[in-house]
matplotlib code that plots the C-alpha trace (Angstrom):
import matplotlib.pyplot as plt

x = [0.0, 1.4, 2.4, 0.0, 1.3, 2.7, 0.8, 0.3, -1.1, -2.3, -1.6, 1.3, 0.5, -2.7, -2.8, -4.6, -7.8, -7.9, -9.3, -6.9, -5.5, -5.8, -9.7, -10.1, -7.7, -9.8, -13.4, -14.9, -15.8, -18.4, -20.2, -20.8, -22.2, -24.2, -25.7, -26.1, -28.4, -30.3, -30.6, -34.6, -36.7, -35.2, -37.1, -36.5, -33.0, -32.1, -29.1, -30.6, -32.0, -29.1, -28.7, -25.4, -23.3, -19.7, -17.3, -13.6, -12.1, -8.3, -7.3, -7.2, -9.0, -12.4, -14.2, -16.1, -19.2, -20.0, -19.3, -22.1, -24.6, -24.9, -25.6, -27.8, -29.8, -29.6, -27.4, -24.6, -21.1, -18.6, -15.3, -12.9, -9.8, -9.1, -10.3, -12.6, -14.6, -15.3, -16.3, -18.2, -19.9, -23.8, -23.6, -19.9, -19.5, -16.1, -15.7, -12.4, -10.7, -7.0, -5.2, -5.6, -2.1, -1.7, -5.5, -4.5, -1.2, -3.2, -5.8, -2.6, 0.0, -3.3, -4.6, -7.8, -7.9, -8.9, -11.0, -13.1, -12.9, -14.6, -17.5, -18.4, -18.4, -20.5, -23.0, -23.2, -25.1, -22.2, -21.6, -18.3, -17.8, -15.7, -11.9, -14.2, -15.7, -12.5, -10.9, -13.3, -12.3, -8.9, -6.5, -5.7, -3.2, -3.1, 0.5, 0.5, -0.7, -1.8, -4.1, -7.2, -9.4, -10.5, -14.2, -14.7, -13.6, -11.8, -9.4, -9.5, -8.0, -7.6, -10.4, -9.6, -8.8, -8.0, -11.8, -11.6, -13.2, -11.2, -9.6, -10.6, -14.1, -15.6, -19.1, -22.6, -23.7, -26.8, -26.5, -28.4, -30.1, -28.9, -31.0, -33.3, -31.3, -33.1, -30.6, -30.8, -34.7, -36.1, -32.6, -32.7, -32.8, -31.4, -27.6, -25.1, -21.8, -18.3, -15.2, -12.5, -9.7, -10.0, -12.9, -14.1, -15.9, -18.6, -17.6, -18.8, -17.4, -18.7, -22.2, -23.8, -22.2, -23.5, -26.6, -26.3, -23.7, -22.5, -21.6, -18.3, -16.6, -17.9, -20.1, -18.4, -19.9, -21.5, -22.6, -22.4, -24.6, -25.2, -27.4, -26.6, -23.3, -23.5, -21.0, -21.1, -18.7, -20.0, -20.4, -23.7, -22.6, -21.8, -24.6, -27.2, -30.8, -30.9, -27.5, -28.6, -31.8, -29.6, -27.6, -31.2, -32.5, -29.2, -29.5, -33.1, -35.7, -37.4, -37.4, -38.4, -37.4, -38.0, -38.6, -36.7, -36.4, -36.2, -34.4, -30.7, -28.8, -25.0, -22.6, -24.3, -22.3, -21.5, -22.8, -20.0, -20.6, -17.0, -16.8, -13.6, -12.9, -10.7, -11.2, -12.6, -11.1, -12.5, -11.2, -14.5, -14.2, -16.5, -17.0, -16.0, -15.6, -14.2, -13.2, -9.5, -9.0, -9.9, -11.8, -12.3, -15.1, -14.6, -15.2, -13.9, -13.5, -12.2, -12.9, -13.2, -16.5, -18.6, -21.0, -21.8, -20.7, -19.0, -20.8, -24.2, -24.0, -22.3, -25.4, -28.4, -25.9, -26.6, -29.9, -30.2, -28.8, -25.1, -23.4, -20.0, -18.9, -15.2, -13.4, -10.6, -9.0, -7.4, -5.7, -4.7, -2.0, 0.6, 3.3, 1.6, -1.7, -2.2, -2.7, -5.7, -7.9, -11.2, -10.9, -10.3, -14.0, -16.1, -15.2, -16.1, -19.4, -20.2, -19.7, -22.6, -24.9, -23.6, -23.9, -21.9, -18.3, -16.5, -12.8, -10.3, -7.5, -4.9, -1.6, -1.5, 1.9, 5.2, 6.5, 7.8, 7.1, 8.8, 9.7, 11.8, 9.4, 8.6, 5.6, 4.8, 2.4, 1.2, 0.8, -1.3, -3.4, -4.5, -5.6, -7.9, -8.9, -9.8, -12.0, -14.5, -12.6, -13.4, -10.4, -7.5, -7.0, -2.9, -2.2, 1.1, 2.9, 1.6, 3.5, 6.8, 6.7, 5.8, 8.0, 10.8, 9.5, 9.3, 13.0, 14.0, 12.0, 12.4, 9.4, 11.0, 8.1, 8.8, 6.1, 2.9, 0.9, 3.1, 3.0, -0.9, -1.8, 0.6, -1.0, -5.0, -5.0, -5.1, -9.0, -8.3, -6.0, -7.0, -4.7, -5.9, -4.4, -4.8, -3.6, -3.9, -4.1, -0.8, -1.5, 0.9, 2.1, 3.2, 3.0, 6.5, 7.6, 7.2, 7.9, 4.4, 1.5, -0.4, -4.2, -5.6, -7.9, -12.0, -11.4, -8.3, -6.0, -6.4, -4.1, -5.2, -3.5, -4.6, -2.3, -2.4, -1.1, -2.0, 0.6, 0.3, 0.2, 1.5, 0.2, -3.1, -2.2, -0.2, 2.9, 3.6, 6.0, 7.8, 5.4, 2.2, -1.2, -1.3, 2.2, 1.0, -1.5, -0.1, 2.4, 0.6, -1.6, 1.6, 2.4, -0.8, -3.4, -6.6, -8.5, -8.2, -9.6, -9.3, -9.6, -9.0, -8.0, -9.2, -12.7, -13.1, -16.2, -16.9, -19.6, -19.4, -19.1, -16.3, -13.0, -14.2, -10.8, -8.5, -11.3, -11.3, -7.2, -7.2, -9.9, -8.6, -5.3, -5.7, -7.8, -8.7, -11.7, -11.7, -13.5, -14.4, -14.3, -14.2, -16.9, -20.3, -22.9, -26.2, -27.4, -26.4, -22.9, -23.4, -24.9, -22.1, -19.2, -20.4, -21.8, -18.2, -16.1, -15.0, -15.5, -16.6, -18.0, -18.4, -17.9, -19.5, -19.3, -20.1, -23.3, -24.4, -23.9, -25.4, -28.2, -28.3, -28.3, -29.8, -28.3, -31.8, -32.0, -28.4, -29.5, -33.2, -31.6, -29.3, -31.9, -34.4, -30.9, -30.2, -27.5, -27.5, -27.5, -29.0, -31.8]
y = [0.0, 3.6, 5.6, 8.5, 11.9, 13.2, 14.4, 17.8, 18.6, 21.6, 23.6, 25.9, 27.8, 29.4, 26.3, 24.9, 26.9, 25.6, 21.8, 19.5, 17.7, 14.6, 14.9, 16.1, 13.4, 11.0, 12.0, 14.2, 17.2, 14.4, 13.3, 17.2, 17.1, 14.6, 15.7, 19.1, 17.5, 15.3, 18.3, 18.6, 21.8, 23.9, 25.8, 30.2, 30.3, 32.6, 33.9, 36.1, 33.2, 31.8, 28.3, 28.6, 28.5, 29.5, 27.0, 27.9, 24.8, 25.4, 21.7, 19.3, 16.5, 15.3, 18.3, 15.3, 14.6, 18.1, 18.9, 15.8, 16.8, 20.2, 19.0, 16.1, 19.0, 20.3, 23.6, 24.3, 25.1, 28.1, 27.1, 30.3, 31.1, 34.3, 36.6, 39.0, 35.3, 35.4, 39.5, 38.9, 35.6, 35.3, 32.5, 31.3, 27.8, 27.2, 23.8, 23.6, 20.3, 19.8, 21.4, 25.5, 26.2, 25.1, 26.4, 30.0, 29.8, 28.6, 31.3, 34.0, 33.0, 33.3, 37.0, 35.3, 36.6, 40.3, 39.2, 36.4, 39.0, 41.7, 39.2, 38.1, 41.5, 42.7, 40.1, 38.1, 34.6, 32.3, 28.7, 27.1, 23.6, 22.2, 23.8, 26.7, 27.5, 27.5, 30.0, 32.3, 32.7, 35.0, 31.8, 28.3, 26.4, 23.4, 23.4, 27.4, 29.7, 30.3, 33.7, 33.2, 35.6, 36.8, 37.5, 35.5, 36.3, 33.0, 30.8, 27.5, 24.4, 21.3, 19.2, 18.4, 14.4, 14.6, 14.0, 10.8, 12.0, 10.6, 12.9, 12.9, 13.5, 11.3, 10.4, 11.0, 13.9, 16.0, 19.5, 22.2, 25.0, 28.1, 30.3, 30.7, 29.8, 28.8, 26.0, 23.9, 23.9, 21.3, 19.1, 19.9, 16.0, 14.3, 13.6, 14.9, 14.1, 15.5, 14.4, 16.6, 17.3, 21.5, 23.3, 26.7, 27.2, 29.5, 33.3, 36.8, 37.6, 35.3, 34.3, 36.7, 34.8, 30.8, 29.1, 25.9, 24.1, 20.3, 18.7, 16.0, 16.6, 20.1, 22.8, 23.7, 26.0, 23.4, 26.2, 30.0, 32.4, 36.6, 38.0, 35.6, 34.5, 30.9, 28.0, 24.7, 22.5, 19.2, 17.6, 18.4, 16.2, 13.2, 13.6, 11.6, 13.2, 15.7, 16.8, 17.4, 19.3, 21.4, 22.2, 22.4, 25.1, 27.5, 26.8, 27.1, 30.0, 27.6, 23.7, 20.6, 18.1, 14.3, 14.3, 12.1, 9.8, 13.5, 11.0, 12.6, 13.5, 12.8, 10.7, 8.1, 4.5, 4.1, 1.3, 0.5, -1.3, -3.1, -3.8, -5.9, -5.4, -7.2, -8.1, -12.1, -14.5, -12.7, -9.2, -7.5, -5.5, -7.3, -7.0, -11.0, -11.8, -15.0, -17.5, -15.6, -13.7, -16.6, -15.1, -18.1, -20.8, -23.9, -25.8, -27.7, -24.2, -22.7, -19.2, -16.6, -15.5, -13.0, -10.9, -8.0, -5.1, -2.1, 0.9, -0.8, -2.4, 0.9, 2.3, -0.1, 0.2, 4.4, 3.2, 0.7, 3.5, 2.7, 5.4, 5.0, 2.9, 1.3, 0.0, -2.1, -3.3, -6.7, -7.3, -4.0, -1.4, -4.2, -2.8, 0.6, 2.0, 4.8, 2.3, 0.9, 3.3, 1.2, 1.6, 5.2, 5.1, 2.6, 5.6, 8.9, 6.9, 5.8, 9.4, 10.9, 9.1, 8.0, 11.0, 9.6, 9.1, 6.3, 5.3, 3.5, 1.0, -1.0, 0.0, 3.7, 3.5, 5.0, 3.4, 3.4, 2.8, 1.0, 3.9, 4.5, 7.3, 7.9, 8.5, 9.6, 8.6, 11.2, 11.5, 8.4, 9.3, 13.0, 10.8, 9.0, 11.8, 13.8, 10.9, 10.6, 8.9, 11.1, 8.8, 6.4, 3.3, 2.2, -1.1, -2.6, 0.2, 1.7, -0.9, -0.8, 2.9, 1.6, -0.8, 1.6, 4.6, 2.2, 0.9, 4.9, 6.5, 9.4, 10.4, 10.8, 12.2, 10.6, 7.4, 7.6, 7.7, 11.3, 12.5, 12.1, 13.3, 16.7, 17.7, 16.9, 15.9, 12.9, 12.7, 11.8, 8.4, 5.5, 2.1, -0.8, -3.4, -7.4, -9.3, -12.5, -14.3, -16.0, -17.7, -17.9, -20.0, -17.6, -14.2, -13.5, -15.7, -12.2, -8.6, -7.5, -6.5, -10.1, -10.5, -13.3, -14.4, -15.2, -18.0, -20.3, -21.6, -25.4, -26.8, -24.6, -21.6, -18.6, -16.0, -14.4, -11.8, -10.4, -10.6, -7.8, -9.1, -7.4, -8.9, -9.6, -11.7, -14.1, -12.4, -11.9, -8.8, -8.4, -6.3, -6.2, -4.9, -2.8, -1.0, -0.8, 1.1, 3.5, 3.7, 4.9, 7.2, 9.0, 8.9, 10.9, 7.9, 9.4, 6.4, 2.6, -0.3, -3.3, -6.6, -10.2, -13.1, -15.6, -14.0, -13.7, -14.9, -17.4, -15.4, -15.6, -12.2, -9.9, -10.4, -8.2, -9.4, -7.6, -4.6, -3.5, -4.0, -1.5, 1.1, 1.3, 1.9, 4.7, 8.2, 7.9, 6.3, 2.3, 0.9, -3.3, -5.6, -9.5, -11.8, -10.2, -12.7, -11.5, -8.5, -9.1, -9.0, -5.0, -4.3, -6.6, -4.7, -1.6, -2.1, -4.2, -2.1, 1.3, 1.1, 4.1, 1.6, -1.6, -3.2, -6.0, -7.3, -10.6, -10.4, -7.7, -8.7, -12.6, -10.5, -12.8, -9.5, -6.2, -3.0, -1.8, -5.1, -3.8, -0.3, -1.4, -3.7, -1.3, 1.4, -0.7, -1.8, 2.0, 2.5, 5.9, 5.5, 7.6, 6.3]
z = [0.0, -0.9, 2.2, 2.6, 2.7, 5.6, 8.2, 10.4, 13.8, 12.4, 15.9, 15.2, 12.0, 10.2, 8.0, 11.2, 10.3, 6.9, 5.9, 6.6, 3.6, 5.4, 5.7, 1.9, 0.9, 3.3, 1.5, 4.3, 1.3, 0.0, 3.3, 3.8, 0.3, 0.6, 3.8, 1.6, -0.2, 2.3, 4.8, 6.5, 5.9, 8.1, 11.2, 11.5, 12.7, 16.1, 14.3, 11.7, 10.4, 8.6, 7.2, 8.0, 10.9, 11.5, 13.0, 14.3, 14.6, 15.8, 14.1, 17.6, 18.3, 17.4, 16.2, 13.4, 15.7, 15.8, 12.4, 12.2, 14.6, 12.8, 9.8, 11.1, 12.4, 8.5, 8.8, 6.6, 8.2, 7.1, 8.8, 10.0, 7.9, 9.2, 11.9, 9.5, 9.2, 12.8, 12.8, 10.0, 11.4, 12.1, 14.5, 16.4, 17.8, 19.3, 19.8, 22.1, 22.6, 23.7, 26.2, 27.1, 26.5, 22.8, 22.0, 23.3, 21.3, 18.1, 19.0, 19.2, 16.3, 13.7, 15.2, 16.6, 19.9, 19.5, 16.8, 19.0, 22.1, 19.9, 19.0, 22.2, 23.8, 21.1, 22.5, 19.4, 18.8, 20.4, 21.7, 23.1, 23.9, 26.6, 26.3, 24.4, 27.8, 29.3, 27.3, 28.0, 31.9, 33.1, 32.9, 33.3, 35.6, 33.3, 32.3, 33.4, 34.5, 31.0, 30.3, 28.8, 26.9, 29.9, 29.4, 32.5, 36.1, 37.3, 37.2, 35.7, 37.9, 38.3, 39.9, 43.6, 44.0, 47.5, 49.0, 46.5, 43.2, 40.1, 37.3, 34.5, 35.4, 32.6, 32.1, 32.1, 34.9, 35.9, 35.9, 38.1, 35.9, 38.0, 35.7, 32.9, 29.6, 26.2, 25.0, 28.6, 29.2, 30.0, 30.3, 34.4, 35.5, 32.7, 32.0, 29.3, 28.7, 30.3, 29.6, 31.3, 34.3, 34.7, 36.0, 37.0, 40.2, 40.9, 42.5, 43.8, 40.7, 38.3, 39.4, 37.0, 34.0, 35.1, 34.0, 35.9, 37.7, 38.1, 40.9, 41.1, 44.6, 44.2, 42.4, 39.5, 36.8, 33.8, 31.6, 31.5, 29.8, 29.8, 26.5, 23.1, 24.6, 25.5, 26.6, 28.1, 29.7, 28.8, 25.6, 23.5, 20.8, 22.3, 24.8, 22.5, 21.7, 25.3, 23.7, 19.9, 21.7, 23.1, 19.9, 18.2, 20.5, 20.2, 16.2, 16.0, 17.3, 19.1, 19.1, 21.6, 23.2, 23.8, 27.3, 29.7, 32.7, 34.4, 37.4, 37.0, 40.2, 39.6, 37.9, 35.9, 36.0, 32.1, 30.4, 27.1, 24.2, 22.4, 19.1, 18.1, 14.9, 12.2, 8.5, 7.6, 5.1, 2.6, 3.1, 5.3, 8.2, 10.6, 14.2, 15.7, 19.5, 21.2, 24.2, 25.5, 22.2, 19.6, 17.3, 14.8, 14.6, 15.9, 12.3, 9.8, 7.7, 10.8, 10.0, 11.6, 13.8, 12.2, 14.4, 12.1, 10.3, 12.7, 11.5, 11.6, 15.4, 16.7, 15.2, 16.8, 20.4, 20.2, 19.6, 22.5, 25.1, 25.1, 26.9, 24.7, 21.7, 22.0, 19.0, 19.0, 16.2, 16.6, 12.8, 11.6, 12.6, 12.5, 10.7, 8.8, 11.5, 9.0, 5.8, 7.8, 6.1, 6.4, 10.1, 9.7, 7.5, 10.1, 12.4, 9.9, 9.2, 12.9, 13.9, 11.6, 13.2, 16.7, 19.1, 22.0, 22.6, 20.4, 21.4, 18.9, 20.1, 18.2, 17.1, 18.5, 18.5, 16.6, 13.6, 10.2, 7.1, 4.2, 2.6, 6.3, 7.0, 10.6, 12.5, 15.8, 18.0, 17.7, 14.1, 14.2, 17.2, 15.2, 12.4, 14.6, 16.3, 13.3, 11.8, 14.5, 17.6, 20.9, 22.8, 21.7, 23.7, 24.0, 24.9, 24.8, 23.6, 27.0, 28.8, 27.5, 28.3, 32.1, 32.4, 31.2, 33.3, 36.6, 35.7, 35.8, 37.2, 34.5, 32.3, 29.3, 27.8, 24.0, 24.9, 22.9, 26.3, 27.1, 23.6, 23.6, 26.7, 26.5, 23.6, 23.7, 27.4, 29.6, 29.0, 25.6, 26.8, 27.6, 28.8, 27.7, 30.4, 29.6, 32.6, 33.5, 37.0, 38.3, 41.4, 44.3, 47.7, 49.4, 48.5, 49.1, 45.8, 43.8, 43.6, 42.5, 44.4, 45.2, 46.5, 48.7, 46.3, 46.7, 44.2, 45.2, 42.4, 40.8, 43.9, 46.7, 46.5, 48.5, 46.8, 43.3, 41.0, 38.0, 35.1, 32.4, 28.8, 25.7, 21.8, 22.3, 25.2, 23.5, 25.6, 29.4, 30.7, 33.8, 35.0, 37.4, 36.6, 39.8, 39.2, 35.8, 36.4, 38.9, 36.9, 33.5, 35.9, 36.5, 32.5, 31.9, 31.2, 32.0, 31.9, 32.3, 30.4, 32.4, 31.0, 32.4, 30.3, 32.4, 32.4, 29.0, 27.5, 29.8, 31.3, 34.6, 36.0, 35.9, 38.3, 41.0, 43.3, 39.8, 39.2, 43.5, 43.4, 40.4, 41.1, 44.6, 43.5, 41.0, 41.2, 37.3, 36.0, 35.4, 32.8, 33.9, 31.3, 30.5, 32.1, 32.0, 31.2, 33.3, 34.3, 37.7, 37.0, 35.9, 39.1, 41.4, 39.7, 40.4, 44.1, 45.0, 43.3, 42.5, 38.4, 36.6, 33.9, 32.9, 29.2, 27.3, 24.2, 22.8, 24.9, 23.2, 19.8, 20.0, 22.0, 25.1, 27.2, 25.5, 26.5, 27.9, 29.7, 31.4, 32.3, 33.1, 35.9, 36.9, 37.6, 39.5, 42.2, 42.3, 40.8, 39.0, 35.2, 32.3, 31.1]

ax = plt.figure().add_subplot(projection="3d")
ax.plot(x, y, z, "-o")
ax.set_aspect("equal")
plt.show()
C-alpha cells in the first residue's frame, strides 16, 4: 500500500484553520455534500435566520461529531480562515478540545484573539464547547498559568482528587439550571456528557455569568450564559438526543425536546458497548468476539466468527442507550496503522450518526514505514482523532513505556501515552491493560502487588497476582497490573480499560478481586471488562467495586443481554444510570 502523505497537527501555523488535507484526501468534502443535499426543511433560525453557521475549529482533536450533529440538524457550516470570518460571522461555535495552552497559542499565532474578544463582547449569537468554555475565563493552571481571553472572572483548575473524586471527570452527569437559559430547558434531570480534568468554580465575581452548575466533589460551573453568549462544559454532541436538543435550540428559534427519565442526580455508571474489529477471510471488516481472544469458529473451515458489520451495530448500540462505543482493532496497525484506512472510514461513518463518545484501540503506537518514514504517535493518534474517535486506547505500547519509566524513574516524555496526553489531554488516553491471574504459595515468591484471592488456584493456593500481557495476550511482561496502572496514571493515562484473560467470555461475571485492586489503587476512571454474562454482573461490579463503567461485548452482539435489559436492571438496584 502507498504511504499516505505526511501528516500535520495543524496547531502551530494558520494552516490549522484551513481543511486538513488529510480529511479532503480522506473524502470528508463528499459526506458534507451529501448531507447538503439530504438536509430537512429547516425551522427560522435565532441567528438572523441563517442556514449557516460558522465553525472555528483550531485543528485538535475530534471536532467530526460536531461537524455531524450540525448537519444532522440540516445547517450548513462556514469554517474560519481568518479573523474578519469570525467579525463577519452570524452564528460562532467554538468547539475547544485539547489542552488550554496550545488552543491559546493557536488562537494567538493566527490574530484570533482580539478578533473572538470583539464578537463576544458585542454580544453576538455564540456557543463554546468544553476547552471553548474554558478559554473564556482569566487563565488556566493546566500546564501554566496560561491567560485566557479573559471574558470570564476566574481561574481554571484542576479538579480536587484529594476528597476521593477521580480525574478525568468522565461520564454521564446531571446539571443544576442556576437560571433561565433557552438551550438547557427542560434538560434539568437528565444527564449529558463531560469528559475533562479543569474546572471553574462558581464566585462573587462570576455568578452573573452561570446558568447551571454540576456537581463531582464540588459545584463547578456546567454552563455559563449573559445575552446571546453561550457556553457549556459538557459535551452536547456526544450527549445523545438531550444533547442534539440542546444544539437544536441555540441553532433554532425555538425547538423541543423528547422528554426524559427526568431522574438525573450525579454521575451516571457508564454502560459500554465493544466492538472488536478485524477483517474475515475474505477481506471485510466485521466486528468478531471470542473465548480468551480466539476469534475463529470452531469448524472444519475454521474461519473466523462474524457478528456484524461495525458501523451498523455501533449504530443499533446508540440506539439501544449505550453510553459510549469502543473500538478495538485486533488485525490491523501491525506494521503501517495509517494504511488501515477502512478503520479510519467505520469511524467517519459511525460518527454521523452516533452521538456519543467512540474510542479506537490497536496499534497507537510510533513506527515506520517501508519507505523509512517515521511517524509519531502522535501523528497516528490525530488521524484518529480527526476521523470521528473522541479517545484512543494504547495497549502494549503503553506498557513498554511503564516498564521503562518504573526501571528509571524518569518520564521521558517521548512514549505515545506522554506525547498524547501533552498535547489533547489525559481525557483523551485511555490504557488498555490485559492481565492475566498467576497464582501464588506464598505471596513472598514475587515482587508485584499479590491479592488473597476469593477464588483459590487449581491446587489450593490462597495467593495471586495479576501478570500484564502485551500482543493480544499471546505475551507476558515483567510487570504487574497494579504497578502498571499507577504507573501509567503518572504517565498521563486518564482512563483505564481493564480486562482479564481468564474472564473472558466465559460469562461468569467480571473479576471483581483484579477490578477493587485496580480502582482502589488509581484516582482515574476504570473501565471493567471481561466476564459479564447476566445482568447481575453489571450491578455486582459496580456495588463491589470502585469502576466508573463496565464493558460487554459478545453479549451484546449474540443479544443474550440487551443493553436496555443492562440499564433497566441497573436502575431498579439504584444505581445511577442515564436512562
Amino acid at each position: 500500500m502507498e504511504a499516505p502523505p505526511p501528516l500535520s497537527l495543524r496547531l502551530a501555523s494558520s494552516s490549522s484553520l484551513r481543511a486538513s488535507p488529510v480529511s479532503v484526501r480522506l473524502g470528508v468534502g463528499h459526506a458534507v455534500k451529501r448531507y447538503s443535499r439530504l438536509r430537512p426543511l429547516r425551522r427560522r433560525f435565532c441567528c438572523r435566520a441563517a442556514s449557516t453557521v460558522t465553525l472555528l475549529d483550531y485543528g485538535a482533536g475530534n471536532v467530526r461529531s460536531l461537524r455531524n450533529a450540525i448537519h444532522h440538524l440540516g445547517f450548513d457550516i462556514k469554517d474560519v480562515k481568518t479573523p474578519e470570518d469570525i467579525l463577519s460571522a452570524d452564528c460562532l461555535l467554538f468547539p475547544g478540545v485539547g489542552a488550554f495552552a496550545q488552543a491559546m497559542e493557536v488562537l494567538n499565532q493566527n490574530r484570533m484573539t482580539e478578533a473572538l474578544c470583539t464578537y463576544i463582547e458585542k454580544d453576538r449569537p455564540f456557543l463554546g464547547i468544553c476547552l471553548g468554555l474554558q478559554l473564556l475565563f482569566e487563565s488556566s493552571q493546566e500546564n501554566g498559568p496560561i491567560k485566557g481571553l479573559g471574558l470570564v472572572p476566574g481561574v481554571v483548575e484542576r479538579f480536587d482528587s484529594s476528597g476521593g473524586i477521580r480525574v478525568p471527570h468522565i461520564g454521564w452527569n446531571a446539571v443544576n439550571i442556576c437560571k433561565e437559559s433557552a438551550i438547557l430547558d427542560e434538560i434539568e434531570g437528565r444527564h449529558v456528557y463531560f469528559v475533562h480534568s479543569y474546572r471553574a468554580l462558581p464566585s462573587e465575581a462570576n455568578k452573573e455569568w452561570i446558568s447551571s452548575t454540576c456537581n463531582y466533589g464540588e459545584n463547578f460551573i456546567s454552563s455559563i450564559r449573559r445575552g446571546n453568549v453561550h457556553a457549556v462544559q459538557f459535551h452536547p454532541e456526544k450527549s445523545g438526543d438531550v444533547g442534539l436538543s440542546i444544539l437544536r435550540r441555540f441553532l433554532n428559534s425555538y425547538g423541543s425536546s423528547r422528554s426524559g427519565n427526568g431522574n438525573a442526580s450525579k454521575l451516571a455508571k457508564r454502560v459500554i458497548a465493544c466492538l472488536d474489529v478485524r477483517t474475515n477471510d475474505k477481506g471485510d471488516l466485521v466486528v468478531t468476539k471470542g473465548d480468551q481472544y480466539d476469534v475463529r469458529e470452531h469448524t472444519k473451515e475454521n474461519e473466523v466468527r462474524n457478528l456484524g458489520k461495525p458501523v451498523d451495530l455501533a449504530g443499533q448500540y446508540y440506539k439501544d442507550g449505550a453510553d459510549e462505543i469502543s473500538f478495538l482493532n485486533i488485525t490491523g496497525f501491525r506494521d503501517f496503522p495509517l494504511g488501515d484506512l477502512p478503520m479510519l472510514q467505520v469511524l467517519r461513518k459511525a460518527s454521523e450518526n452516533v452521538f456519543v463518545p467512540l474510542t479506537v484501540g490497536g496499534g497507537i503506537r510510533d513506527f515506520t514505514d517501508g519507505n523509512g518514514r517515521h511517524y509519531s504517535s502522535l501523528e497516528v493518534a490525530s488521524e484518529y482523532f480527526r476521523s470521528g474517535a473522541d479517545k484512543v486506547s494504547i495497549g502494549s505500547d503503553a506498557v513498554y513505556a511503564a516498564e521503562e519509566y518504573l526501571k528509571t524513574g524518569v518520564k521521558t516524555g517521548k512514549s505515545s501515552l506522554e506525547q498524547i496526553s501533552r498535547v489533547y489531554g489525559n481525557q483523551a488516553v485511555v490504557v488498555s491493560i490485559d492481565p492475566r491471574r498467576i497464582y501464588v504459595r506464598n505471596p513472598d515468591d514475587v515482587q508485584f502487588m499479590v491479592i488473597t484471592t476469593s477464588t483459590p488456584g487449581p491446587n489450593g493456593e490462597e495467593y495471586a497476582w495479576y501478570q500484564c500481557t502485551v500482543n493480544g495476550g499471546r505475551e507476558g511482561r515483567p510487570i504487574g497490573a497494579y504497578e502498571f496502572a499507577k504507573a501509567v496514571e503518572e504517565l498521563g493515562a486518564g482512563e483505564i480499560l481493564l480486562n482479564c484473560i481468564d474472564c473472558d467470555g466465559q460469562g461468569k461475571g467480571f473479576d471483581i478481586d483484579l477490578i477493587k485492586l485496580i480502582s482502589d489503587c488509581v484516582t482515574i476512571p476504570v473501565i471493567a471488562s471481561s466476564g459479564a454474562g447476566a445482568v447481575e454482573h453489571f450491578s455486582e461490579v459496580f456495588e463491589k467495586t470502585n469502576a466508573s463503567a463496565a464493558l460487554a461485548a459478545g453479549i451484546f452482539h449474540r443479544k443474550e443481554v440487551p443493553i436496555p435489559s443492562v440499564k433497566e436492571h441497573l436502575f431498579r438496584e439504584g444505581v445511577e444510570v442515564r436512562l
